[in-house]
Phi, psi and omega in degrees: 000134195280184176205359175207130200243131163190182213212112193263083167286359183250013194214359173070055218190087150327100186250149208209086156067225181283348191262191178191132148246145178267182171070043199226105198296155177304296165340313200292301176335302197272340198327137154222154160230133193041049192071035207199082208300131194290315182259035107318306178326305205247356144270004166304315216271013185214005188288175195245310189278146144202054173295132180261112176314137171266125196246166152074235197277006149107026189263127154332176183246154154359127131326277242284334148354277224280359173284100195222173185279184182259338179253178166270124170282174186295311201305312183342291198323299200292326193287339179266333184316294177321286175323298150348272177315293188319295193300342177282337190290286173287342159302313204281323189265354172321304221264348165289287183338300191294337197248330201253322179293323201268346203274324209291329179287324181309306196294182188301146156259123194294190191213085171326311194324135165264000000 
């Protein structure tokens, strides 16, 4: 079970524990949301350590945490392809994204008020 994800940007290369994908532009790598890189994000929750901080009023988290498999399941493998896939996909719409954001500040502002 891996425990560490990290990235060969001069080889494009996902690294998952002993494993890799190739072909993973740095943008993909780096994608965030809300401050938060997604695929660092998303092997928190599937990594063989996933110990957490205790947040919010300061309560241990859940027993049922600790029901976690022993292995990298097969679905991993298929759910970061997808991601994978999903974020090259939305790198590739920023710059629609980016021009559709600038046409809506630019434009009118409605006025609700009756």
């Amino acid at each position: 079970m891996p425990d560490e994800m990290g990235y060969d940007e001069s080889g494009k290369r996902l690294l998952v524990g002993d494993g890799f994908i190739d072909d993973v532009p740095p943008a993909v790598w780096r994608y965030e949301v809300s401050g938060k890189r997604v695929l660092t994000q998303w092997f928190s929750y599937r990594k063989k350590n996933r110990e957490r901080p205790i947040i919010g009023d300061r309560r241990p988290p859940s027993r049922l945490g600790e029901i976690q498999p022993d292995h990298w399941l097969s679905e991993y493998t298929t759910e970061l392809l997808n991601v994978v896939h999903v974020l090259a996909l939305l790198v590739d719409l920023e710059p629609d994204q980016a021009r559709l954001l600038e046409a809506i500040c630019e434009g009118p502002t409605l006025d609700l008020r009756r």
